[in-house]
C-alpha positions as CSV (number, residue, x, y, z in Angstrom):
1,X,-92.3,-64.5,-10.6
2,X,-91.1,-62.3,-7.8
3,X,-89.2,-59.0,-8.5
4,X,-85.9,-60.5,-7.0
5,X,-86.2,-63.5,-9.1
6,X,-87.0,-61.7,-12.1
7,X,-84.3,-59.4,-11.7
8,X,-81.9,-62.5,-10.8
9,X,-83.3,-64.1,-14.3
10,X,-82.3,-60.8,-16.0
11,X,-78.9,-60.2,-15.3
12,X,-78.1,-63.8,-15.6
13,X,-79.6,-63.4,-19.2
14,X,-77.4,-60.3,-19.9
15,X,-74.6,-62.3,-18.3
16,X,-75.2,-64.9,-21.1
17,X,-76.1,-62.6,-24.1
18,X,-72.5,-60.9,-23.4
19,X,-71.2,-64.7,-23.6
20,X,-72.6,-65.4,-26.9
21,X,-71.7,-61.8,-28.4
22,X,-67.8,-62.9,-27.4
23,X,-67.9,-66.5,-28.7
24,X,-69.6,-65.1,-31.6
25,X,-66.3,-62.2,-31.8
26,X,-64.1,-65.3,-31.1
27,X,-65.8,-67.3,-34.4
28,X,-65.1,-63.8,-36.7
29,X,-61.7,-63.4,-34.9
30,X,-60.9,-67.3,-36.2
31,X,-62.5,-66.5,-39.9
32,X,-60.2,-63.2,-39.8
33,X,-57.2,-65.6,-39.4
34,X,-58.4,-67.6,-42.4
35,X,-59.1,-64.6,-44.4
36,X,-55.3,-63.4,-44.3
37,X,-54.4,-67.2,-45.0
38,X,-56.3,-67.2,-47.7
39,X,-55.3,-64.0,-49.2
40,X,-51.3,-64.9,-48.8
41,X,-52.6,-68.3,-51.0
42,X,-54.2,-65.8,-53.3
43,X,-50.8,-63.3,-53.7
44,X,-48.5,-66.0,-54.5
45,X,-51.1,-67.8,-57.0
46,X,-51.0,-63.9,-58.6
47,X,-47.4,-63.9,-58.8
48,X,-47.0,-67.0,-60.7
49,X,-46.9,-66.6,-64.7
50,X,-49.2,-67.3,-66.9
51,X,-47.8,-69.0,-69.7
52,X,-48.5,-67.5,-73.5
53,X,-48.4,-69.5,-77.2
54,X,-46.3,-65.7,-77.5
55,X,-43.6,-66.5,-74.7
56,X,-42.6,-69.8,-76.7
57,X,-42.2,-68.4,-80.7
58,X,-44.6,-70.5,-81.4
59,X,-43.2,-74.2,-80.2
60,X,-46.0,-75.6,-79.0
61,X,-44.2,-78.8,-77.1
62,X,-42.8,-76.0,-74.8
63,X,-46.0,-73.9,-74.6
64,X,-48.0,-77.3,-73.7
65,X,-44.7,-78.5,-71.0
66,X,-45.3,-74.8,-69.2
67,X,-49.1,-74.9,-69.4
68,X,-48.6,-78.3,-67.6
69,X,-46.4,-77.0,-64.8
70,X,-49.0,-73.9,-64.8
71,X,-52.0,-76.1,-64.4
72,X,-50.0,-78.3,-62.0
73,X,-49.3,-75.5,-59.8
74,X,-53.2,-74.1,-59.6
75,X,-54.4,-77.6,-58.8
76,X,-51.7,-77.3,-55.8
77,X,-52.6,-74.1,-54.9
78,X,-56.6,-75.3,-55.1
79,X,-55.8,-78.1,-52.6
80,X,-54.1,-75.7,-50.4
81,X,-57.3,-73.4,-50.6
82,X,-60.0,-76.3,-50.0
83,X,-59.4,-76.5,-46.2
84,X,-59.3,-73.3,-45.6
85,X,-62.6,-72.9,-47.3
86,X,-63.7,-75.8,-45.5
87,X,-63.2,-74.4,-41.9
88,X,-64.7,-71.0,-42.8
89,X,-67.7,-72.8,-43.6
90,X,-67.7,-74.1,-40.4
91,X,-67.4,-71.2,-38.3
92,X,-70.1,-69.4,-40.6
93,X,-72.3,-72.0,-39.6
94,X,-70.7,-71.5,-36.0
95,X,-71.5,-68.0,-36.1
96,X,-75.4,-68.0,-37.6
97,X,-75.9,-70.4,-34.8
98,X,-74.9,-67.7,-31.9
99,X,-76.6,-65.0,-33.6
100,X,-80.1,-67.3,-33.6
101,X,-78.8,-67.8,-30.1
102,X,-78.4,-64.4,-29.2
103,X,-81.3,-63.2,-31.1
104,X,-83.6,-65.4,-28.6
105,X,-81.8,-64.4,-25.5
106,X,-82.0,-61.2,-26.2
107,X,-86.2,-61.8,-26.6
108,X,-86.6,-63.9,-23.3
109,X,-84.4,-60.4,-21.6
110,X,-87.1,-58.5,-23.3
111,X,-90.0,-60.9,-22.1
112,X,-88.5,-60.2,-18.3
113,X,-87.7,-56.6,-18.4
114,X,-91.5,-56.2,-18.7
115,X,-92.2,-58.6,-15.9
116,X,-90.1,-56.4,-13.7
117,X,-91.6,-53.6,-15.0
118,X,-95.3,-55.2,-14.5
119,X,-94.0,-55.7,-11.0
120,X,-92.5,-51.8,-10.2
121,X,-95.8,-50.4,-11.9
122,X,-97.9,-52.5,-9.6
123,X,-95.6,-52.0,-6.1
124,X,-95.9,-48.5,-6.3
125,X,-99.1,-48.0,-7.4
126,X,-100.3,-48.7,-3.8
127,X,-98.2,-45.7,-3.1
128,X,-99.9,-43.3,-5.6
């Protein structure tokens, strides 16, 4: 490979490695935007009260009715979780794909950047 085409293979490897680093800031922008959903979820699941055999003197019909309603609002506040887990799984994937990506770019610019400097080392050789 000539020095021009080298060098022409090299910065359109850089070119693509910067790419793939911003797709791959994209992907943990995205999960960052989960993240906060997630912890709102989280917040108003803490806010909710827990209900104690204490709070009800001992009348277990109302204990087990607010233990209901308590169990009833976890499960809802599970389902509203679920997706979110779902699509941060997906963009972790997302994201350990570009970084296999990037780490093999980033090996071919090494593989080049000694071709080119094969190719100086030799041109001016001549010269010395």
């Amino acid at each position: 490979m000539g020095m021009i085409a080298s060098q022409g293979r090299f910065l359109m490897l850089t070119a693509k490695k910067s790419d793939v680093e911003f797709q791959g800031q994209q992907v943990n922008q995205a999960r960052m935007v989960l993240a906060n959903s997630s912890a709102a979820i989280n917040n108003s699941i803490l806010s909710a009260p827990v209900p104690t055999m204490a709070d009800f003197n001992g009348d277990t019909n109302a204990y087990a009715a607010a233990k209901a309603t308590y169990d009833a609002s976890m499960a809802a506040f599970n389902r509203q979780l679920e997706p979110l887990q779902s699509k941060d799984k997906n963009l972790e994937l997302q994201l350990k794909a570009l970084d296999t990506e990037q780490q093999a770019i980033q090996t071919e610019i090494d593989a080049v950047a000694k071709v080119i400097d094969k190719n100086i080392e030799g041109s001016f050789k001549t010269f010395g």
